[in-house]
N, C-alpha and C positions, 0 to 999 in steps of 0.2 A: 559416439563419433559418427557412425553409420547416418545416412539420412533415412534411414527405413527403422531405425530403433525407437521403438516406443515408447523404452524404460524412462523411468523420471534422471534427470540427469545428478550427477553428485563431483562430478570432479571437471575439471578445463585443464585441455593439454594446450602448450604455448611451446613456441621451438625459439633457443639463443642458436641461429644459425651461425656466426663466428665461434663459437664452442662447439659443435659441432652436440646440442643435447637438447633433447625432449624433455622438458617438466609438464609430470604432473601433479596437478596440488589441488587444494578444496578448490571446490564451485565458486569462482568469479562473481561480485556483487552486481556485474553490468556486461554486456557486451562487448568485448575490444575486439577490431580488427585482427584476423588474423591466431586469433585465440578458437578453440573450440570445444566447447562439453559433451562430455562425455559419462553414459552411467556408469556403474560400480565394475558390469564386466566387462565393457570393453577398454576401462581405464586398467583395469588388471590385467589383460589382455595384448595391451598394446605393447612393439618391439619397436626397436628400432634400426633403422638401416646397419650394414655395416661400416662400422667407425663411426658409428653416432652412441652416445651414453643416454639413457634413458635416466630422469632423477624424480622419485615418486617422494613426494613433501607428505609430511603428515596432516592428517587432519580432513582428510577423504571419510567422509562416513555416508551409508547410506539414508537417504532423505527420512525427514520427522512422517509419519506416517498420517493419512490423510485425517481428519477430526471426523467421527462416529457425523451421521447423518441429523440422528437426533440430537445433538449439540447445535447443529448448525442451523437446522430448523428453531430451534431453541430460542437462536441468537436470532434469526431476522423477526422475528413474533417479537422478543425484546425490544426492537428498535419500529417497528411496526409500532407497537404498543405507545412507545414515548412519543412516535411523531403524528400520532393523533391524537389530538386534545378533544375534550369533550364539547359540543356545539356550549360554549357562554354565552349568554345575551346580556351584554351591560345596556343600565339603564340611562337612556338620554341624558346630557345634562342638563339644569335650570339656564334655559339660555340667558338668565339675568346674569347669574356667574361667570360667564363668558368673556373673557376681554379678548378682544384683537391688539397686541401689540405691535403687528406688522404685516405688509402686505406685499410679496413680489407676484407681478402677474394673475392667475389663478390660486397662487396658494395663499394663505395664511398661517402668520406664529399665533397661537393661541394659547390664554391659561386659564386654567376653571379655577376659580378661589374657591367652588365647592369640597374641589376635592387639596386644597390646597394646605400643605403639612405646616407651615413654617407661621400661618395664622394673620399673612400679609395680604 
């Protein structure tokens, strides 16, 4: 709740000021107005005025804990790995095979009957 706290956050406290009570409950999927999070001990920590009811929800736990270094290095080599493909060199086509069946501007539709499956 602190703006100087560094812990990772695990709970968001929200005030129903017509009831005159502080909830606290899990970690909020988003930021709402008005709403603010809070880590493990200052959600445990927290009071409330007097004539205020404090109501702590279940399901405050504290955060999944960070993923080991070498998994994560792991995982971008993975993904490194698959978005480089190896240099292919396809071979030209026989420009006899070649049809233009269409022209807008600078482009063209083209079909190569070389490489064509259907035998048409």
């Amino acid at each position: 709740m602190r703006p100087g706290c560094s812990r990772p956050a695990v709970a968001t406290l929200t005030y129903v000021y017509a009831e005159r009570t502080a909830v606290v409950g899990p970690l909020g999927p988003s930021h709402e107005p008005g709403a603010y999070d809070m880590c493990a001990e200052h959600a445990e920590a927290l009071s409330a005025p007097v004539g205020w009811e404090v109501i702590r929800l279940p399901g405050i736990d504290n955060p999944a804990p960070d993923p080991p270094a070498d998994d994560l290095m792991a995982l971008a080599a993975a993904v490194r790995e698959v978005g480089m493909l190896e240099d292919e060199v396809l071979p030209e086509p026989d420009p006899a095979s070649v049809h233009v069946l269409g022209r807008r501007g600078h482009l063209s539709v083209i079909r190569d009957a070389s490489r064509d499956v259907t035998g048409h």
